[in-house]
Every structure is written in structure tokens, then in C-alpha cells.
Rosetta silent file (secondary structure, phi, psi, omega in degrees, C-alpha in Angstrom):
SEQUENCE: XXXXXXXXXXXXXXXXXXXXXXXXXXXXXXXXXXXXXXXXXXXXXXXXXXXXXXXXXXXXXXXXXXXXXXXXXXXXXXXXXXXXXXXXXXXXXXXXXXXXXXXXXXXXXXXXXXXXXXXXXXXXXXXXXXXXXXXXXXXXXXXXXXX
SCORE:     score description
SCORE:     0.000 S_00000001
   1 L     0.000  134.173 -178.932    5.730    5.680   21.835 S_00000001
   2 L   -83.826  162.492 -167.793    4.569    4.148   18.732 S_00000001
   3 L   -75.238  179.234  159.911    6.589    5.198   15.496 S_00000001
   4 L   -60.042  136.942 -172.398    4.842    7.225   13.004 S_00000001
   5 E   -83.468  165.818  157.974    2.244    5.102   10.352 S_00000001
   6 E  -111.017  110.006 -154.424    2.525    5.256    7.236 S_00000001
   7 E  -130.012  110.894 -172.405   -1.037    4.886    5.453 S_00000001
   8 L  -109.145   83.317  151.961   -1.508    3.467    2.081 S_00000001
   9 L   -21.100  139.033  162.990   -5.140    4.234    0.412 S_00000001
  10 L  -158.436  160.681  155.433   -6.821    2.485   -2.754 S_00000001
  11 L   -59.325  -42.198 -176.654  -10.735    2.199   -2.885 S_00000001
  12 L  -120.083   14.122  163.104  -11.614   -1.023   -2.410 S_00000001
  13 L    51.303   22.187  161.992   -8.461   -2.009   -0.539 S_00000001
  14 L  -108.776  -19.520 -151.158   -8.115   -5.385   -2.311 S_00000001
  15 L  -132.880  -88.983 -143.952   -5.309   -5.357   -4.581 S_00000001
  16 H   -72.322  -26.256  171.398   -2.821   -2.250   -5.184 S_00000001
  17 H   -89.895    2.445  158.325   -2.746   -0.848   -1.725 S_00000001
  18 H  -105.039   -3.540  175.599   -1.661   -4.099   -0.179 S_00000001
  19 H   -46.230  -53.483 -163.545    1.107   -4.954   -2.698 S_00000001
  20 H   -61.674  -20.011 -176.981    2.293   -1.254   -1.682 S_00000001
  21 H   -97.848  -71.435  144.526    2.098   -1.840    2.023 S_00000001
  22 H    36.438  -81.878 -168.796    3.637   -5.928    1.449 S_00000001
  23 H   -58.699  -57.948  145.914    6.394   -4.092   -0.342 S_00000001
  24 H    -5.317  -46.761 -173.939    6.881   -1.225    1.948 S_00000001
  25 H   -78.501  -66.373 -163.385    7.018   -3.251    5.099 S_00000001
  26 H   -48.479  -45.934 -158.461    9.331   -5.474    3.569 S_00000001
  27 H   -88.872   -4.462 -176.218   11.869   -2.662    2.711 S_00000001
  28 L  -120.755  149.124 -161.405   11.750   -0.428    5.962 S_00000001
  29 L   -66.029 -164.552  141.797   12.972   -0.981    8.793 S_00000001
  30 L   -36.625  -18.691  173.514   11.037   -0.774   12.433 S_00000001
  31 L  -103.479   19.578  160.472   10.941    2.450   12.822 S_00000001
  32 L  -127.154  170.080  159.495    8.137    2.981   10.696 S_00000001
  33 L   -80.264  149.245  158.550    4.023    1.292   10.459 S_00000001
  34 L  -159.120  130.147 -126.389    2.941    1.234    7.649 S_00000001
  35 E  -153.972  123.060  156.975   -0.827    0.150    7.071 S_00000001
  36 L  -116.335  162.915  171.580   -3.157    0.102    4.152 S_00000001
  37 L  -165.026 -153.570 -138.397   -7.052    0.506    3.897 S_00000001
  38 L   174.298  125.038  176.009   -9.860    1.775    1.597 S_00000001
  39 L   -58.640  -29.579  160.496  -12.539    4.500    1.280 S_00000001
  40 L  -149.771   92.726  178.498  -15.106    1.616    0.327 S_00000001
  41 L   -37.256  154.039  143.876  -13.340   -1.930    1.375 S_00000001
  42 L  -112.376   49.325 -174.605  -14.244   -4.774   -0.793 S_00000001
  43 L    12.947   44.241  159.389  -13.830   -6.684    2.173 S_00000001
  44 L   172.590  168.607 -160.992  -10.842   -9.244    1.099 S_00000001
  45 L   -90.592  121.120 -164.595   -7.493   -9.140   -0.258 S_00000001
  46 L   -83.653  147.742 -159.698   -7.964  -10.466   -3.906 S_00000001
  47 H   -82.663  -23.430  162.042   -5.944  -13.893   -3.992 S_00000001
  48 H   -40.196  -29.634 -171.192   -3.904  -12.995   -7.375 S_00000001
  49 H   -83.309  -65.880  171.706   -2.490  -10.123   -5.300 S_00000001
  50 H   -58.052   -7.997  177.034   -1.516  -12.657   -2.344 S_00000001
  51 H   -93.568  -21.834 -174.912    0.064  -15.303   -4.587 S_00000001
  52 H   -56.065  -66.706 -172.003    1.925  -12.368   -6.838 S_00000001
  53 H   -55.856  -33.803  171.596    3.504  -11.030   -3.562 S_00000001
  54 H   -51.510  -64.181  131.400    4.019  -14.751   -2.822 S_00000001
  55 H    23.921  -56.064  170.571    5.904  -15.105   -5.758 S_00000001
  56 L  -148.544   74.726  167.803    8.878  -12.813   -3.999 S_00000001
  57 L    47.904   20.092 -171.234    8.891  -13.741   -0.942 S_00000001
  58 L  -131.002  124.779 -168.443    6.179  -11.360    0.830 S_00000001
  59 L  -107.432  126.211  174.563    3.536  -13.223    2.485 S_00000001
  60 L  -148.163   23.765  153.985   -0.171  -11.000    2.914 S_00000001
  61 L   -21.039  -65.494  175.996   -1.847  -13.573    3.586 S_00000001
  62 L   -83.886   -8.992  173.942   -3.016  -12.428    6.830 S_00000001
  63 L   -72.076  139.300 -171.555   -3.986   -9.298    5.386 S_00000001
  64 L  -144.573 -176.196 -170.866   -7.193   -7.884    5.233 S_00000001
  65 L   -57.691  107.378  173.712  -10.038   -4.960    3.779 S_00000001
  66 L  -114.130 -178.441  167.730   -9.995   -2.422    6.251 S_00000001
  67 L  -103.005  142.027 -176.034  -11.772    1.109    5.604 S_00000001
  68 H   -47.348  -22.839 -176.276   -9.465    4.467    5.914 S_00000001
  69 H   -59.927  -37.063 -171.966  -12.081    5.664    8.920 S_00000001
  70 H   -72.230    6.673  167.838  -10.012    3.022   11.370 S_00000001
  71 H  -113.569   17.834 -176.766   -7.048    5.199   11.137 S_00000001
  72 L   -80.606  -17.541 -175.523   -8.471    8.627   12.108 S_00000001
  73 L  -106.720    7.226 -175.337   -7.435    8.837   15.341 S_00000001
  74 L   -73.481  151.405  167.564   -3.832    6.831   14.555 S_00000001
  75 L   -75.644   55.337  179.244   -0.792    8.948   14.577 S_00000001
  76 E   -65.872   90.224 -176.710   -0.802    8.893   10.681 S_00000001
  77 E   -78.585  -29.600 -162.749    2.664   11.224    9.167 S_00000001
  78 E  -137.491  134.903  167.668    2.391   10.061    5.933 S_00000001
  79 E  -135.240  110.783 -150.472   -0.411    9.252    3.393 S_00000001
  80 E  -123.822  118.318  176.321   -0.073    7.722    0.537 S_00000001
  81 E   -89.815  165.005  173.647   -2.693    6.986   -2.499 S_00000001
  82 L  -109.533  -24.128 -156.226   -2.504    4.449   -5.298 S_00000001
  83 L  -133.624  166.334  158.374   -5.259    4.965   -6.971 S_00000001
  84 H   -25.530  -80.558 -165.207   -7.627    8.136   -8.172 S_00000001
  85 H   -59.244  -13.923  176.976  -10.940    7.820   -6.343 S_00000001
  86 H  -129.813   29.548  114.735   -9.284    8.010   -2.776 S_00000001
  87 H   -53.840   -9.335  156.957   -6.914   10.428   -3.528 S_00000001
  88 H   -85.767  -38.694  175.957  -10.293   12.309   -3.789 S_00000001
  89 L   -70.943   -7.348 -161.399  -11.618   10.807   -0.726 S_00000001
  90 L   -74.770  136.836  154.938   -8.710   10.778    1.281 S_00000001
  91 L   -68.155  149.153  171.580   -9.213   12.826    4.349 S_00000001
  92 L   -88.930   89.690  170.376   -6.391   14.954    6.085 S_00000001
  93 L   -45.622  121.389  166.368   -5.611   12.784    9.335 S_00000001
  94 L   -20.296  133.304 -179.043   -4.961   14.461   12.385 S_00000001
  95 L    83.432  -18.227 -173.078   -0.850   14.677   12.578 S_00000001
  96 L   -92.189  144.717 -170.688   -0.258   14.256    9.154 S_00000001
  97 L   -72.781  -64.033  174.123    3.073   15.418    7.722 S_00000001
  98 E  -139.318  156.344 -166.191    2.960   14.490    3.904 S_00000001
  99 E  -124.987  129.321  168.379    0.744   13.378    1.333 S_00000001
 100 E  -125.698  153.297  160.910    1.550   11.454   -2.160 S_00000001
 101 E  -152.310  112.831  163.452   -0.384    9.789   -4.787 S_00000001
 102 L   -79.198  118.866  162.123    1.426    7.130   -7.159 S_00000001
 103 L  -106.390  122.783  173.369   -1.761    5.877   -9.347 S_00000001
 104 L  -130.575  154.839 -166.887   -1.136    2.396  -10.753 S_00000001
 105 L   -66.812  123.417 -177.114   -3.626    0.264  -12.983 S_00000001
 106 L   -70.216  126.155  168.158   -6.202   -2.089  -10.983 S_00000001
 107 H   -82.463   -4.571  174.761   -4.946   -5.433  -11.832 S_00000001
 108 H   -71.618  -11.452  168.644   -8.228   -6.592  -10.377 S_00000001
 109 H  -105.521   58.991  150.778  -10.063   -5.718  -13.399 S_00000001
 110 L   -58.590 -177.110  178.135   -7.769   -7.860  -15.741 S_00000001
 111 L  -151.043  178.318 -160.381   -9.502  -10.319  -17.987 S_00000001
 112 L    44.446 -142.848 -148.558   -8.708  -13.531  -19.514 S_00000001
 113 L   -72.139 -172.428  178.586   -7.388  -16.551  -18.589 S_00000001
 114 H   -89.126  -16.553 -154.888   -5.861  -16.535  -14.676 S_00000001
 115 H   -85.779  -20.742 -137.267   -2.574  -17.114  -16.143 S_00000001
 116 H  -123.873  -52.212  177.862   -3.471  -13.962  -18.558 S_00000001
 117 H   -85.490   -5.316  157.624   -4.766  -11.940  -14.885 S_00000001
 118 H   -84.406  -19.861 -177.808   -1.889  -12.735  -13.174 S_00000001
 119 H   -53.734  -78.296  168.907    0.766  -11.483  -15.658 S_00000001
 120 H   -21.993  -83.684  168.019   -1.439   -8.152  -14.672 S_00000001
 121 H   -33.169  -40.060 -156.482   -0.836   -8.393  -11.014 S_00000001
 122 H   -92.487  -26.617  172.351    2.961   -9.304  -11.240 S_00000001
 123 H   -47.498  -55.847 -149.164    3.155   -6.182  -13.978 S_00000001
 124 H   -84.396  -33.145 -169.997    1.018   -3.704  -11.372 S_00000001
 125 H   -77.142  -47.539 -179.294    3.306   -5.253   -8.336 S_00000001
 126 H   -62.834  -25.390  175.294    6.785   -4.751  -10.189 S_00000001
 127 H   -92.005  -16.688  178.760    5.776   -0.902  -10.719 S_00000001
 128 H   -77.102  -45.970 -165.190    4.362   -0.516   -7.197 S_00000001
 129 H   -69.092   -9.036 -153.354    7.653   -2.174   -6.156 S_00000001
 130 H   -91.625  -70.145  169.673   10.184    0.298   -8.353 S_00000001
 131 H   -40.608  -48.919 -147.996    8.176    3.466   -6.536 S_00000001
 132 H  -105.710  -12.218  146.638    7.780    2.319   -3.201 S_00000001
 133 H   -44.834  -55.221  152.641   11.430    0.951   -2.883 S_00000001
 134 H   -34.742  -60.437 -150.011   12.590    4.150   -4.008 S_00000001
 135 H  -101.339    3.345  154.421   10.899    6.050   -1.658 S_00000001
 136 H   -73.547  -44.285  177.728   11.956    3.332    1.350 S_00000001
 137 H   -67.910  -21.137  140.585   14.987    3.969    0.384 S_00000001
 138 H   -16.460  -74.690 -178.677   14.739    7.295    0.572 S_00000001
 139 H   -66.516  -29.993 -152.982   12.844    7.573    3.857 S_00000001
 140 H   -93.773  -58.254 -168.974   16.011    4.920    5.430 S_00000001
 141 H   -58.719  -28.670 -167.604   18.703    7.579    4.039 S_00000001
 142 H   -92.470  -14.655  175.543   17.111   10.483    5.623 S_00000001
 143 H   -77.732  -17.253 -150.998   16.689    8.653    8.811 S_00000001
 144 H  -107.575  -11.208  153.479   20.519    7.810    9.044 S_00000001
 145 L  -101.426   47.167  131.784   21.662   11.582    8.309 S_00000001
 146 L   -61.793  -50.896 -140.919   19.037   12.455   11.364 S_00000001
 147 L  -123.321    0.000    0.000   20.451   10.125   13.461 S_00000001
């Protein structure tokens, strides 16, 4: 049996929902998935977001735009938005347990120099990381008085 997903929403599924799944992954263990995707993909992972996550040691490289539709029939417990528009869009997935939405500031529309839009990314990544650490750690403590 596969564990339970984890599902992390943004709209265009470039930037804030893969820090949060990056980060996420990194801090929990195996017994959960945890998957991000987007109510209207931009169809790639914007590359300030993979070198910021490079940056500390979480490689998304390999990651890519998917849309939120490719998880309807996944055994999704938890769904979690980043951003406004698809916490309006978000659908209720078959199975699902709980729902949150953290909204953090698209670093894809920074401006200025790249040096000036990257600052932006490593800002929007360090607050995605302070939440979604939190709430690994969380999710790890509650497994271990379960179990």
C-alpha cells in the first residue's frame, strides 16, 4: 500500500509549490508522498527556484509543471495551497483528510537585476521553509506517539 500523498497547489506550479514540496520531502521521512502541481501549469520549474533550493542542498531539478487534475484519483490526505488563486480552485480529492493554505509572495514576478530576483526566491524559500518544517515536524511527532 502506498503511504498517503501529500499535495502541494500554486497556479502555475513553477516556483512556490516546488520549493514547498523540495523542502517537505527533504524533512519527512518515507512514510509520506508528497507531490506538487498547479490549476494552470506554466509548464517548467522556473530556474531561480531550482538554483535557490540548490543553494541548500535540495536538488528539483528533475522536477516538473504538472496540473492538480493528475492527482484526482491519487490517495491524496492532505492538501496544501501556497498561493490564493488555487486555494480557490482547489478541488476536494477523493480521500482527503485535511486542507491548509500558507500564501507566500510569487518570487517569479520579482524584478531587477537576477542577483536582485534571486534575493526574492531565497527570501520566498526561507519562509516556505520556516512553515513547512514546522509542520514536518509536526506531522513526524504525531507519527511517533501513533506508533
Amino acid at each position: 500500500m502506498k503511504p498517503p500523498a501529500i499535495l502541494i497547489l500554486c497556479t502555475g506550479n513553477s516556483c512556490r509549490s516546488h520549493l514547498a514540496e523540495g523542502i517537505l520531502r527533504a524533512a519527512l521521512n518515507d512514510s509520506f508522498r508528497v507531490a506538487s502541481a498547479g490549476s494552470k501549469p506554466a509548464g517548467y520549474v522556473h530556474p531561480l527556484a531550482i538554483k535557490a533550493m540548490a543553494e541548500i542542498g535540495i536538488d528539483i531539478a528533475d522536477h516538473h509543471s504538472k496540473h492538480m487534475d493528475e492527482f484526482l484519483a491519487d490517495q491524496v490526505s492532505t492538501v496544501i495551497t501556497v498561493c490564493g488563486n488555487a486555494d480557490q480552485a482547489c478541488p476536494v480529492f477523493p480521500g482527503q483528510v485535511s486542507r491548509h493554505h500558507w500564501g507566500f509572495d510569487d518570487p517569479a514576478h520579482a524584478t531587477g537585476t537576477e542577483d536582485e530576483q534571486l534575493a526574492v526566491f531565497r527570501r520566498v524559500r526561507d519562509e516556505i521553509a520556516r512553515v513547512f518544517n514546522a509542520y514536518a515536524a509536526g506531522l513526524l511527532d504525531a507519527g511517533k506517539s501513533l506508533g
